[in-house]
C-alpha positions as CSV (number, residue, x, y, z in Angstrom):
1,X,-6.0,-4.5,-15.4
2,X,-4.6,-4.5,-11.6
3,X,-2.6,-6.4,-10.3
4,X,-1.7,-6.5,-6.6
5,X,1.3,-8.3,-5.6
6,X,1.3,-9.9,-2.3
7,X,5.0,-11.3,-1.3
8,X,4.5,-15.3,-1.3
9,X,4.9,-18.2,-3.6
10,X,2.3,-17.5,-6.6
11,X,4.0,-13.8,-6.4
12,X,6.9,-15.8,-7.6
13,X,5.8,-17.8,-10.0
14,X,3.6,-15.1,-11.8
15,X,6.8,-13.3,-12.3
16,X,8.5,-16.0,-13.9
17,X,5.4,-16.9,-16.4
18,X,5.6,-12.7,-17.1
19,X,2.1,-12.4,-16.8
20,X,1.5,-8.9,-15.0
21,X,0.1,-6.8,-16.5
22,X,-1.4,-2.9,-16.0
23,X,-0.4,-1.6,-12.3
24,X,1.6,-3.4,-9.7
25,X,1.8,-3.1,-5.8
26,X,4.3,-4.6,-3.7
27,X,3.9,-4.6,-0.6
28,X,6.5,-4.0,2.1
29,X,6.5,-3.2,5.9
30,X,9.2,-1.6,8.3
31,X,10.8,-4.8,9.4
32,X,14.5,-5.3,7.5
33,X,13.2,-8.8,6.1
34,X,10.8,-7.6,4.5
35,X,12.5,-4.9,3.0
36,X,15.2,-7.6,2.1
37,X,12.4,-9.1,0.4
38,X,10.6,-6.8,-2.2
39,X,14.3,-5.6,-3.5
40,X,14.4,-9.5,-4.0
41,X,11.5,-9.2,-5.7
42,X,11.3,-5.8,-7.6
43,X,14.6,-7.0,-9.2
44,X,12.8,-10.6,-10.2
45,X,10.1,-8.9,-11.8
46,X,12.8,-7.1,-14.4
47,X,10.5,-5.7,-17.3
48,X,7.3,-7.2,-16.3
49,X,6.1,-4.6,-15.0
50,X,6.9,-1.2,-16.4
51,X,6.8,0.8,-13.0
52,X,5.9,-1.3,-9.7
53,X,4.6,0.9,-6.7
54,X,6.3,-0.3,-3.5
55,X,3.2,0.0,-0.8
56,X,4.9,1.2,2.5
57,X,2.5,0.2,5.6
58,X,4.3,2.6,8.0
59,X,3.0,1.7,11.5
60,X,5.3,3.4,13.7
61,X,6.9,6.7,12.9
62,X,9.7,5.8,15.9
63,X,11.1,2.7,14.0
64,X,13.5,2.4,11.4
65,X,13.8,2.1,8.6
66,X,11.6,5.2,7.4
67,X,9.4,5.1,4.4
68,X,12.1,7.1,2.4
69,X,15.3,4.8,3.3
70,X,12.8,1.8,2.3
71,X,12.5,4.0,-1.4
72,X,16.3,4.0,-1.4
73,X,17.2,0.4,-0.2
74,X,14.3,-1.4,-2.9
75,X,15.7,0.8,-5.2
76,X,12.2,1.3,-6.2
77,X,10.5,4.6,-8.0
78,X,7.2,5.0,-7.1
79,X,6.1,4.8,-4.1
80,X,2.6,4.6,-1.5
81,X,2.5,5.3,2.0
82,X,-0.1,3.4,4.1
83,X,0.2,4.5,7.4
84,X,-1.6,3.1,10.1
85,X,-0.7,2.5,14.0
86,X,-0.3,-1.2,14.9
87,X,-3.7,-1.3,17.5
88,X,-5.8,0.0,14.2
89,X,-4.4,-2.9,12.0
90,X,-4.7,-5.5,15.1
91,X,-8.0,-4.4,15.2
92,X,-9.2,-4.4,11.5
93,X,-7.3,-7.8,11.5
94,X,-9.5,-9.1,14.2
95,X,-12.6,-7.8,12.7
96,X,-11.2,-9.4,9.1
97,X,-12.0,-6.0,7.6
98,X,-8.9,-4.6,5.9
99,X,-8.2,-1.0,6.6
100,X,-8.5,0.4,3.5
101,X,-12.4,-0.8,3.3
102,X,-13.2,0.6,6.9
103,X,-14.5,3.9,8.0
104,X,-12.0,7.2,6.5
105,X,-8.5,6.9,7.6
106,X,-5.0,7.6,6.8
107,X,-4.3,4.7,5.5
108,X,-7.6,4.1,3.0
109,X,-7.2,7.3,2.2
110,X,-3.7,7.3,0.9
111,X,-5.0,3.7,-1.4
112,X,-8.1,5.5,-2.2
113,X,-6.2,8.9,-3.6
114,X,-3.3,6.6,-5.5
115,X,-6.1,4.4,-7.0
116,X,-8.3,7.9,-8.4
117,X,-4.6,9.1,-9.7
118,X,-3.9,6.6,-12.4
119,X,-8.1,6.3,-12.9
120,X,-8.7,2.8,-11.2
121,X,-11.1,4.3,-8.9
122,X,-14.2,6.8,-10.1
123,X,-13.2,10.4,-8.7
124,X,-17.5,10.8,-7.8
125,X,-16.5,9.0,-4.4
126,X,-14.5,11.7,-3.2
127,X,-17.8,14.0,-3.4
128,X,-19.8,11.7,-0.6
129,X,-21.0,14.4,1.9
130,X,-21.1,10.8,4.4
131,X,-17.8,9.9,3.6
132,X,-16.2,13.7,4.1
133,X,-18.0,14.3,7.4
134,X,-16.6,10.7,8.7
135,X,-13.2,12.0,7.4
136,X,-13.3,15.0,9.4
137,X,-14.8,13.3,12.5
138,X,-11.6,11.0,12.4
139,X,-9.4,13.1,12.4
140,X,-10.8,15.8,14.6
141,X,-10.7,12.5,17.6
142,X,-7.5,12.1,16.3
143,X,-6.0,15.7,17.3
């Protein structure tokens, strides 16, 4: 089982009934209130969960707080990167296509790798000869 934690009401009240279960992500961005707010709630989910992974969308390299002083303030173990600039997530926003489900990038392929790593995601996609070439088309436009 998977469970992905989104910070909001039923994130709270699923903690309290204790009823996650397998892999946890919490999510948390680069603004201070929100950093505020998964320590608040890595420390409400106690035991629950055996190890969360505190999901870092990291849109701007320039702003503090940095992925690593995020790890140290949440106080959390594990970590995720997601890094993404803010016009790609306005943009996949708009279109109402997350990231993480449109063409290779940074960002899906940071959720892609962690989800193959503990085995909630077949390895075989990895070997798409489509998927590889749009991979290195990306990122040869992106210099």
């Amino acid at each position: 089982d998977t469970v992905v934690v989104h910070w909001g009401a039923f994130s709270h009240q699923a903690a309290r009934a204790d009823v996650f279960s397998g892999t946890a992500f919490v999510g948390c961005g680069q603004r201070f209130s929100s950093v505020r707010n998964a320590k608040a709630f890595l420390a409400g989910l106690g035991k629950a969960v055996a190890d969360p992974i505190l999901a870092i969308h990291h849109l701007d390299a320039n702003l503090v707080p940095s992925p690593e002083e995020i790890m140290t303030a949440t106080g959390a173990r594990q970590s995720l990167v997601l890094r993404a600039g803010w016009s790609a997530l306005a943009l996949a926003h708009n279109r109402g296509r997350p990231l993480a489900l449109t063409a290779p990038s940074a960002y899906g392929d940071a959720l892609r790798t962690q989800l193959m790593q503990l085995g909630l995601l077949p390895a075989a996609q990895t070997q798409n000869g489509t998927l590889k070439l749009l991979h290195w088309l990306s990122r040869a436009r992106a210099g």
